[in-house]
C-alpha positions in Angstrom: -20.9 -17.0 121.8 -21.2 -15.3 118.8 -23.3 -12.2 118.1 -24.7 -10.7 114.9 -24.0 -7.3 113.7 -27.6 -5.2 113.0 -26.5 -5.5 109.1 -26.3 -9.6 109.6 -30.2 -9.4 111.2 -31.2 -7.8 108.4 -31.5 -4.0 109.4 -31.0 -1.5 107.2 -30.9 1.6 108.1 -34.2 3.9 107.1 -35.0 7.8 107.6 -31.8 8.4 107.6 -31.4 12.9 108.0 -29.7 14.3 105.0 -26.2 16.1 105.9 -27.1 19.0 104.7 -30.9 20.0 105.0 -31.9 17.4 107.2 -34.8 16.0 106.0 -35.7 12.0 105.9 -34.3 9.8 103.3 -36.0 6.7 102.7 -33.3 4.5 102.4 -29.4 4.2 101.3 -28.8 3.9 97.8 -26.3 1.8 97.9 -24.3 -0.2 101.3 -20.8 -2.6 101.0 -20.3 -4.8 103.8 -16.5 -4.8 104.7 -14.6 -6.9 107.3 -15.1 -4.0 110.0 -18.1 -2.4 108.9 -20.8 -1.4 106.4 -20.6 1.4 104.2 -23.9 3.4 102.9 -24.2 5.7 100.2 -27.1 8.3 101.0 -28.7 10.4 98.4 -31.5 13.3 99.5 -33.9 13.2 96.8 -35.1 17.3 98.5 -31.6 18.9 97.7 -29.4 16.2 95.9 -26.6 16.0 98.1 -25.1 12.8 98.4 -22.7 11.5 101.4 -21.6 8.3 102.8 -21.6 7.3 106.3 -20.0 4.1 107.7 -21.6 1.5 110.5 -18.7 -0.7 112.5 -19.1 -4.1 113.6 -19.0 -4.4 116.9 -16.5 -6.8 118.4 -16.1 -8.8 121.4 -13.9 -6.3 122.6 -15.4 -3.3 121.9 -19.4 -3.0 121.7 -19.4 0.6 120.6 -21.0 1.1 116.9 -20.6 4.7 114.8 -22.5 6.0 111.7 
């Protein structure tokens, strides 16, 4: 049985809190999917600061996921 990652069900991630004043973001500016993960570019349009985060894949033998 094979199970689809969030990214693969078409989630993306939304209201995301900006690293450094914590306030919503609408959306990631930019995401990569890689073999183990996804990759996000944030940008908070309230203070400008930009950061990345990163979502694994969860596998068969290990369901934990981290942003």
């Amino acid at each position: 049985m094979t199970t689809k990652n969030a990214f693969e069900a078409g989630f993306i991630p939304h209201n995301n809190p900006c690293a450094q004043c914590l306030r919503p973001i609408g959306s990631p500016l930019f995401w990569e999917v890689t073999e183990h993960g996804v990759d996000y570019i944030w940008r908070c349009e309230a203070c400008d600061y930009e950061f990345t985060a990163f979502a694994m894949h969860p596998n068969e033998d290990d369901q934990r996921v981290a942003a």
